[in-house]
N, C-alpha and C positions, 0 to 999 in steps of 0.2 A: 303512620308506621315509623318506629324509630329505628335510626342507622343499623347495624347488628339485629334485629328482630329480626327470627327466624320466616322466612315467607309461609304464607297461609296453606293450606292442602288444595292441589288441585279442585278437588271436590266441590268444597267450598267455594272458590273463588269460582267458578264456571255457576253455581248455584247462585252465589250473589248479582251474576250477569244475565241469571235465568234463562241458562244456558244448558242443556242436557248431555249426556253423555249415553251413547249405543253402539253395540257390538253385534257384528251381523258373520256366523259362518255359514256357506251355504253347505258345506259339509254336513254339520249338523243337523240344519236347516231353524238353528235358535236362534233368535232376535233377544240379546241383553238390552234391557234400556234399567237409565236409572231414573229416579223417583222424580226427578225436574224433566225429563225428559217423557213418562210415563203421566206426568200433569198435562204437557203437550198432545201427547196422543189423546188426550182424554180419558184416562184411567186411572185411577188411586195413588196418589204421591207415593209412591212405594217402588223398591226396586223388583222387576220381575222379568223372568222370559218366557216371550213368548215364540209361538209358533210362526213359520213363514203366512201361513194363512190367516192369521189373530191378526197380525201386523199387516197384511194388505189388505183388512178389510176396516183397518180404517183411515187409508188413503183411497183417496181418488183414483179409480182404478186407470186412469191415463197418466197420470203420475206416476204411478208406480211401475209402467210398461217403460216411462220417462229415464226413473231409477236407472232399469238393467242396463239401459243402452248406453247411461253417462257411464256406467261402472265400466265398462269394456272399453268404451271409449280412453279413460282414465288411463285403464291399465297398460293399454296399449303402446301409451305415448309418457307412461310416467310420471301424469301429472292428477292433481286433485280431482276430485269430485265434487263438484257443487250442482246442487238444484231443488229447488225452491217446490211446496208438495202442499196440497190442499189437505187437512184433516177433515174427517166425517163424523158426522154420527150416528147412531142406530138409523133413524130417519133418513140417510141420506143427504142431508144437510150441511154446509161447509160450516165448521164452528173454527177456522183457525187459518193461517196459512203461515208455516215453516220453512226458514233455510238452513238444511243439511249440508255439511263439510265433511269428506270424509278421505282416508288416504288407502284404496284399495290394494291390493295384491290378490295374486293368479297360485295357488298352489299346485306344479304338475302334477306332482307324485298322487294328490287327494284329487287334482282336477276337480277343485273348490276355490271359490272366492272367498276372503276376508278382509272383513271392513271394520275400524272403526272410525268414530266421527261423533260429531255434536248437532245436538238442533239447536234452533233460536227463533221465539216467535217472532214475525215482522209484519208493521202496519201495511193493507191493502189501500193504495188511495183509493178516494171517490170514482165511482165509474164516471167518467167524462171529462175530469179533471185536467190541467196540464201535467200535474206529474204521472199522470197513466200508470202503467202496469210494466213490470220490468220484467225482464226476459224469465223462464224458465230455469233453462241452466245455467250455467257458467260463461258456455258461450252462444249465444243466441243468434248470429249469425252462422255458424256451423252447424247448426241444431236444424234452422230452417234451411237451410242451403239441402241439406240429408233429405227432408222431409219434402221440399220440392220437386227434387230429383226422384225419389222413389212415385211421387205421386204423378207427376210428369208419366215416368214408363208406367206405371200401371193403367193408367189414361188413354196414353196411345195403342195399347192390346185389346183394349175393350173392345169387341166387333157388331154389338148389341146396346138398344137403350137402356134395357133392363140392366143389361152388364155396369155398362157404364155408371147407371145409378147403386148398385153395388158396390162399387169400386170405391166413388164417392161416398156412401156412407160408411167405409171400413178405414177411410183416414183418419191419421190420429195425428190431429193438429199438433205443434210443439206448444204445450199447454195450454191450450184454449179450446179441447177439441169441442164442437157442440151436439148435442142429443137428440137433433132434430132439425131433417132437413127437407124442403120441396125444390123441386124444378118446375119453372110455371115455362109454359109457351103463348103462342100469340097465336092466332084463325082469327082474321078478319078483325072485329072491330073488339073481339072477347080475348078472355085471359083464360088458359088451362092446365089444368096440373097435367103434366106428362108424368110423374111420379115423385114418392114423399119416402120417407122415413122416422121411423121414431113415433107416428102417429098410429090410429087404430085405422082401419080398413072401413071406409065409408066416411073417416072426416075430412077429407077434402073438399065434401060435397057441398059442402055454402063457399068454398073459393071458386068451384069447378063453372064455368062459362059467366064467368066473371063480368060485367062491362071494362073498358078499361079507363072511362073518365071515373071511373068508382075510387074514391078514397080509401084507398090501402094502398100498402108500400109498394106488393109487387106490381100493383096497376101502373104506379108513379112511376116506378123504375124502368120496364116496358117501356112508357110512355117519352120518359125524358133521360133514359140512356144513363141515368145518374143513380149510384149505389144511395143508399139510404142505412145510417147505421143509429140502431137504438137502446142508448144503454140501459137503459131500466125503463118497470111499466109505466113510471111518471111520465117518460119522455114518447112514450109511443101512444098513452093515452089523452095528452096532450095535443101531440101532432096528428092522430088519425083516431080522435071521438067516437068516427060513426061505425068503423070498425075493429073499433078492441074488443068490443063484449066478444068477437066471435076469437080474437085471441086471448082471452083473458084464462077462459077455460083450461085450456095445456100449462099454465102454470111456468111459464118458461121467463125468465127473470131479464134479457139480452138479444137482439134479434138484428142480424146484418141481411140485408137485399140487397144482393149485386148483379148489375146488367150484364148479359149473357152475349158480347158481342163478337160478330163475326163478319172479318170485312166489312167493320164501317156498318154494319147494319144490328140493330138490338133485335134478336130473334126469339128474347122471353127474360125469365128472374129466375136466380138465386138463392134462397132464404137459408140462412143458418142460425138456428136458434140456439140458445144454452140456458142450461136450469141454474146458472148464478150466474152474480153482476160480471159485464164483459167490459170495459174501457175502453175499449177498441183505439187501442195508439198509432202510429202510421206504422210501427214492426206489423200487428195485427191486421191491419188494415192493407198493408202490403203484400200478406202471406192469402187472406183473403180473395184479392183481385189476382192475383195472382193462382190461382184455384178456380177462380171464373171464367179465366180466359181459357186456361186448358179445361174445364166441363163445356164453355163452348164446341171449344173445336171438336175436342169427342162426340159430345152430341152430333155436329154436322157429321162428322165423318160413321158414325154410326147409323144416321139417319140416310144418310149415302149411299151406305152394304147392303143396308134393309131392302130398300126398295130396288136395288140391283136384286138381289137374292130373291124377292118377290116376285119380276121381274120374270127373272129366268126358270123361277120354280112354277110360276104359270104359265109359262110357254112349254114348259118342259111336261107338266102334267095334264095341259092340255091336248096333245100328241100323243099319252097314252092311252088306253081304256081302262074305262071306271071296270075294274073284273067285278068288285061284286059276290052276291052268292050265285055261283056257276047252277044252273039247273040243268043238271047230262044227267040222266036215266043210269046207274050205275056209277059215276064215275065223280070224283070231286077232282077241281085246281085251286092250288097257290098261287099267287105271283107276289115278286118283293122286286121294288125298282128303289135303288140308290145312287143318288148325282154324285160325283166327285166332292173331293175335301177342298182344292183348291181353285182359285181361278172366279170364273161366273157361275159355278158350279152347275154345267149345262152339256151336254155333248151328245153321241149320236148313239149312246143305247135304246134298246127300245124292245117290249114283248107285246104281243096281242092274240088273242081269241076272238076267231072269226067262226059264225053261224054259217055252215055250208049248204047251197039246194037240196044237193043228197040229203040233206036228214044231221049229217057226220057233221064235224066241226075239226079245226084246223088249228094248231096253236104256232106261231111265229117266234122266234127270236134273235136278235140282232143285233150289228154291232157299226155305227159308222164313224169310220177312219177321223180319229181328232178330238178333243173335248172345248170345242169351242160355240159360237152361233150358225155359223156354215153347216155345222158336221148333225147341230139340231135341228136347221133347217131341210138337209138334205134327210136327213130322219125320217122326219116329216111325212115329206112329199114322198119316200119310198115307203112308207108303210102304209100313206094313203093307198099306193099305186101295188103294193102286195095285199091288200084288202079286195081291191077291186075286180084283179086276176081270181082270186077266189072264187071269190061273190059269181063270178062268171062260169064256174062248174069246171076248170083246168085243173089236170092233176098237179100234183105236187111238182115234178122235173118241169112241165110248160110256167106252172105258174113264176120258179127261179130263174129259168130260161126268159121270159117276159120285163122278171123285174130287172135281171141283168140287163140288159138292153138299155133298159127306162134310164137307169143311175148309169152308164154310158153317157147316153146322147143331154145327162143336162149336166153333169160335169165335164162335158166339151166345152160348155158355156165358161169355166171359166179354167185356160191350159197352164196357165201358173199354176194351180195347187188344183189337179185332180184326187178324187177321192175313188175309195171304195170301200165293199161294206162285207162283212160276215154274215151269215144268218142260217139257220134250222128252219127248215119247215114241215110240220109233223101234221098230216092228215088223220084222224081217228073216228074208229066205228066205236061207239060206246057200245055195242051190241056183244060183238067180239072182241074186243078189246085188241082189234089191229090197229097197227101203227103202220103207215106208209111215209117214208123221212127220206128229205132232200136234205143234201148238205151245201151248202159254200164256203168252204174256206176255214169253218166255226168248228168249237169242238165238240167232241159225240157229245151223243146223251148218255147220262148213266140209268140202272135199271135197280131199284132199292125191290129187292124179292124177297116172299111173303116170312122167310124166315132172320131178315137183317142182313142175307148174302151181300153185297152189292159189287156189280159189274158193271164195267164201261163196256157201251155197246157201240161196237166197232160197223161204221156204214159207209157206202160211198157217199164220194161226195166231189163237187167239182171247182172249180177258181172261184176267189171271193167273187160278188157281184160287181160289176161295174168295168172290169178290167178285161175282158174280149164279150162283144156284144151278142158272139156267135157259139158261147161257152155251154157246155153238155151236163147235165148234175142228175146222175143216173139214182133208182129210186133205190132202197132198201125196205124191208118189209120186215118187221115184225111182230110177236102177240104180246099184247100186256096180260098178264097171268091173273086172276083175281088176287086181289091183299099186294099186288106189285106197285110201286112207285116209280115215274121215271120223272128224273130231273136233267132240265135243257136252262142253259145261263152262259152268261156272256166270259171272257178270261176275265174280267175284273173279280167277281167271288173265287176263280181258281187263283190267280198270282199276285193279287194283294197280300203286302207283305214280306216283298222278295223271295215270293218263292216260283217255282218254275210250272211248267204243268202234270210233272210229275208226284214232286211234293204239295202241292198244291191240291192235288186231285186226291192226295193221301190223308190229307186236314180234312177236306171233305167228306171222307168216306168212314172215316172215325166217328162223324156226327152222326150219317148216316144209317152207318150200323148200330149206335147205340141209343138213339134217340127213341123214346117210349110215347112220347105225346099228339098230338092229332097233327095234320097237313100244316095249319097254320104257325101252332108252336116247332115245328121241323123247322119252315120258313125262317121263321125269328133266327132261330138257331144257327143255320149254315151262315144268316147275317151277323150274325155275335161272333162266332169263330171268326169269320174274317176281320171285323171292326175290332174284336179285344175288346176289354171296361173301359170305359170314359177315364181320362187322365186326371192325373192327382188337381185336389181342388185349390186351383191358384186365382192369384188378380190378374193374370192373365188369358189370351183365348186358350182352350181346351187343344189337348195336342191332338192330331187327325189322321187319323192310318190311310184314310178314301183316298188312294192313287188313284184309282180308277172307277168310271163309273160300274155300276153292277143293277146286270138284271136276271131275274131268275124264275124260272114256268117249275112249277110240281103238279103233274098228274097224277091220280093215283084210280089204281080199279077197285071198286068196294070187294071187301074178304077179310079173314081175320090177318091181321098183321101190317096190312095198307097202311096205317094213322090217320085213318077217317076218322078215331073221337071211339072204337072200340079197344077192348083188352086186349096187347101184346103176349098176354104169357102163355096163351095156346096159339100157334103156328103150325099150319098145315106142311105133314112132312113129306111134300115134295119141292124139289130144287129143278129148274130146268132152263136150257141154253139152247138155243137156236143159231146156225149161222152157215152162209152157201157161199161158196169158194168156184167162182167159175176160172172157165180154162185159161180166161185171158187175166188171172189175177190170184198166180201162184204163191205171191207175196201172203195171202192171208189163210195160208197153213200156217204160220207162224204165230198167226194174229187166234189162228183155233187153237192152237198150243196153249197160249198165253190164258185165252176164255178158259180153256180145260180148269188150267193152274188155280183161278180165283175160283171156278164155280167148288172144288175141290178144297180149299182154304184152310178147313176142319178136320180133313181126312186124317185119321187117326193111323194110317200107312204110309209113311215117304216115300216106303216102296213099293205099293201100290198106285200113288200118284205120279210117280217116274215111267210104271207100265203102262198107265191108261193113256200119258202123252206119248209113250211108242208110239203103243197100236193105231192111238188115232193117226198119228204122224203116217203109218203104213198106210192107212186105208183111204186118206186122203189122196196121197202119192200115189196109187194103185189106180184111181179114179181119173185124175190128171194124165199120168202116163199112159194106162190101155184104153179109156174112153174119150171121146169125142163131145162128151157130155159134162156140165158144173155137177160138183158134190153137195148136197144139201146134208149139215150136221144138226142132228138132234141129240144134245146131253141129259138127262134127266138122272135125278138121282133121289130115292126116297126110302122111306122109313126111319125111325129114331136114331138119333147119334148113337153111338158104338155100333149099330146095329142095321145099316144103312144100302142097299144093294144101287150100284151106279152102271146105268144102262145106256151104251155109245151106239146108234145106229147112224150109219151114211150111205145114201140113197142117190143113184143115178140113174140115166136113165142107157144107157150099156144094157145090152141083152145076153153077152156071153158073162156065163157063171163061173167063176174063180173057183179053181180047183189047185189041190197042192203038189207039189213038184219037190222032185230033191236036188235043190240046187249045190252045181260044184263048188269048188274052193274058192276059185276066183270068179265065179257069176255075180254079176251088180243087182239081182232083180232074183223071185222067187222062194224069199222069206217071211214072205206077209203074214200066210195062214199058218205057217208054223212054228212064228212066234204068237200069234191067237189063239193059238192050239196049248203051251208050254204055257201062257202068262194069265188067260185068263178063267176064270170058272165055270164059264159057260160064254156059246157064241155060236151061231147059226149065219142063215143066208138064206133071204127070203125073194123070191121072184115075185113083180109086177106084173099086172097090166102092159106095163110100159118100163124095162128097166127093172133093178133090184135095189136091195136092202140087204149089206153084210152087219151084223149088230155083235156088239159081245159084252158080257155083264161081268162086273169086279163086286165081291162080296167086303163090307166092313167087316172087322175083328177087332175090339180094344186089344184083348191077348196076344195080336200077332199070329195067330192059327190062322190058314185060309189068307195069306198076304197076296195071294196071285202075284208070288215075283218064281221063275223058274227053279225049282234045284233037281239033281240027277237022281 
């Protein structure tokens, strides 16, 4: 070129350099390339654009993941983009490998990137060669530095083999990632796949119990602690003859086997294979062992949890009972037992269904102080020792009476950390569908009736077990109703979650009531509300709601609406509540108030629900004050919504019959019958045998006619 001659057109000269020119908006999402650049890619010397997707699919898709992250990187800090990209072709095939410059920007307003830049094709040396394989991108120490550290924490989250092997196959080398990988272990004098990748399901089986004087690489590796790296099949069917044919088949071009060591000790192999030539330079080789050492360690430390988790999940279900399909004449159970999230995953829940002399049978539930080994041990031995009180024909109060004592005198044995325990203990006639319940310390049961009502049923109950040896846990009685369900569970399914037992018992009762499907699918259910869906899918472990361990008994009496596995949509229209208020426990007129209130939920009157807790509030009070006798309440309530008659009788056993009076201005007493008289639509007084029955009946009305609230 002479002095003064004009210079040549960019074009040109970048074309004489066989050099390309591309334009990448992700706005648009169009890839410009021009016709030197468009030969590179493998497509028609011609200028064209294409699509984000036309365009990665004919890079190497690790490459192209490569791309996004130099681009960010780039922009971040200001400076170029370089990195080096394998082309493809239809087949899958590498026909080429390019390095791309380019000078990114961040557009806020579009929040799009814009690039332009050039390619250039450049010689791959020889796989094995000294000049090897040169970095990826730009900077190939920051590139791996990124990829170790991400791979490192993903590694150490893994809590599982399987995980771990996961994890491992979901890394994306800095340019080299491979297609195919095994983890071999070592038993005795054999070689065995602990797990593969990239392969079909059943080809491991001519590596699987390998010898290990056998000539293959991971035998060697195993054997003499030493990686083994092979750049192509010349060099692997050279060094191990007797078994290439068995790899020749996978088609895989590159194959590195690294010793898997831990403490000084080789615990198995490594294998990463790749479907093109690998170099393996000591960058490669570097990032490599470096990858071996942390799949070791995760492996131990996986293999660690395991058998801890195994561990304590067989002591722990060894201590339960297999429930099984329950054979009760009448009646089905559920049981769902869940160990805590964190820790050994082991502690002192516990349910059991015990076969009674009588004929009856017994359902247990309970809760011991702690989630530790201690608190499974003492588990244990107390529900051996509440089996056995059973088994002996003791009612329910001896039988908690008995085990209190037991968990006493062997938690003396150790005065630094005594224990004590929660528990339910529910006697049942499947005949009648009575329930006979001890409490300790544990929360009621609730009562799922035949039409979705559901009510916590309020029972006595005495000091957890273990904490005075001389402790009293008087009985409560009552009927399961045909199509009724009663559920007894430990606090972990109420207040997982951070909730308390009031919200807690409201999450619950939402399942409850709306749940269509049989006893089992119920189960699942109250466990899903608690647990929530499994957490979002990371390389990390799974996030864990299990505060607490959880056990949970469902009984149910066969009828329509139980969830025995029949049809929900016909429900028998009666509703009914049971509950006896003795003299020394005037605290549970308030607790019948509250029954009134939920058995009442639907009532199409507020003011009619306001009157029927008057009255009862009266004839409760009435019973207390002028007799010497407990009140026993019966609520029933039946026929079709809108259309529903709710009937209150309370029965003692007093032989003077209540008659009405006109009380003065200032009398505290003497309003009873004459607000039953003004509120309700009907109401009698029936003599006993022994004692009477005042009852009085509230009429439903959708319309509001007939509200049984007084007016003049």
């Amino acid at each position: 070129m002479r002095t003064g001659e004009p210079l040549p057109a960019v074009g040109e000269a970048l074309a004489a350099l066989a050099t390309g020119l591309w334009h990448w908006d992700t706005a648009t999402g169009l890839v410009t390339v021009d016709a030197e650049a468009a030969r590179l890619l493998g497509l028609p010397a011609e200028q064209v654009s294409l699509t984000e997707a036309q365009a990665r699919a004919r890079l190497h898709p690790v490459d192209w993941n490569e791309i996004t992250g130099v681009i960010q990187l780039a922009v971040s800090e200001g400076t170029l983009a370089e990195v080096r990209v394998r082309i493809m072709d239809e087949q899958g095939r590498i026909v080429r490998v390019v390095r791309s410059r380019s000078k990114p920007s961040f557009d806020r307003v579009r929040k799009a990137y814009r690039l332009i830049g050039t390619l250039q094709e450049v010689t791959e040396p020889t796989p094995g060669t000294p000049a090897g394989r040169s970095a990826v991108t730009g900077d190939w120490r920051r590139s791996r530095e990124a990829f170790l550290l991400d791979a490192g924490r993903a590694l150490a989250e893994a809590r599982s083999t399987q995980e771990v092997l996961r994890v491992t196959a979901n890394l994306s080398m800095p340019g080299f990632s491979p297609d195919g990988l095994a983890v071999f272990g070592v038993e005795g004098d054999r070689l065995t796949v602990i797990g593969h990748h990239g392969q079909q399901q059943g080809d491991e089986n001519p590596f699987s119990d390998m010898p290990l004087d056998t000539d293959y690489p991971a035998a060697e590796v195993a054997r003499t602690g030493r990686a083994v790296y092979l750049s192509s099949a010349e060099q692997y069917k050279a060094r191990y003859p007797l078994t290439w044919p068995l790899a020749e088949r996978f088609g895989r071009r590159s194959w590195a086997f690294l010793p898997l060591t831990v403490a000084g000790r080789t615990m198995g192999a490594w294998m990463a294979a790749f479907a093109y030539p690998v170099a393996f330079t000591p960058d490669e080789r570097s990032v490599l062992a470096t990858v071996a050492r942390m799949l070791a360690q995760a492996l131990t430390r996986a293999g660690v949890a395991e058998s801890e988790r195994a561990l304590t999940d067989g002591l722990q279900r060894t201590m339960l009972p297999r429930l099984g399909p329950q054979r009760i004449p009448g009646m089905s159970v559920a049981a769902r037992y869940v160990p805590t999230g964190g820790g050994l995953q082991v502690g002192g829940d516990w349910y059991d269904v015990i076969p009674l002399p009588s004929g009856r049978f017994a359902l247990v539930i309970g809760d011991v102080q702690g989630h530790d080994v201690r608190a499974a041990g003492l588990m244990g031995q107390l529900r051996i020792a509440l089996r056995a009180y059973a088994s002996e024909g003791h009612r329910p109060d001896a039988v908690l009476s008995r085990a209190s004592r037991f968990l006493h005198g062997i938690s003396d044995e150790d005065p630094a950390d005594p224990r004590f325990a929660t528990c339910v203990y529910v006697e049942v006639d499947p005949t009648t569908g009575v329930l006979d319940i001890a409490r300790a310390g544990h929360p009621d049961p609730a009562i799922r009736m035949a039409d979705g009502t559901v009510l916590t049923r309020p029972t006595s109950g005495g000091l957890p077990l273990g904490i005075d040896p001389d402790a009293d846990y008087p009985t409560t009685r009552l009927a399961l109703e045909p199509g009724e369900t009663m559920l007894i569970c430990t606090d972990g399914l109420i207040e997982t979650g951070g909730h308390d037992l009031e919200t807690g018992w409201r999450r619950l009762r939402a399942i409850l009531e709306e749940h269509k499907g049989d006893l089992e699918e119920l189960a699942d259910a109250l466990v899903q509300a608690v647990h929530g869906p499994s957490s979002h899918h990371t390389t990390g472990p799974l996030a864990d709601r299990r505060e607490d361990d959880i056990a949970m008994l469902l009984l149910s009496r066969d009828g329509e609406g139980c969830g025995c596995g029949g049809s929900m949509t016909v429900r028998p229209p009666v509703r009914r509540s049971v509950l006896t208020v003795a003299q020394a426990e005037p605290e549970r007129v308030a607790v019948s108030r509250q029954q009134l209130r939920e058995l009442l939920h639907d009532w199409a009157s507020p003011d009619q629900v306001d009157s029927a807790v008057l009255l009862l509030s009266e004839l409760l009070t009435n019973v207390l004050v002028h007799t010497d006798s407990d009140a026993l309440l019966v609520a029933e309530i039946t026929g079709e919504v809108g259309d529903r008659r709710l009937r209150i009788e309370v029965t003692d056993a007093g032989d003077d019959l209540p008659h009405k009076r006109r009380p003065g201005e200032l009398a505290s007493s003497g309003r009873g019958l004459v607000l039953i008289e003004l509120l309700a639509h009907a109401w009698g007084v029936d003599p006993r045998g022994e004692g009477k029955s005042i009852w009085f009946e509230l009429y439903e009305s959708v319309n509001g006619s007939g509200d049984g609230s007084w007016s003049p």
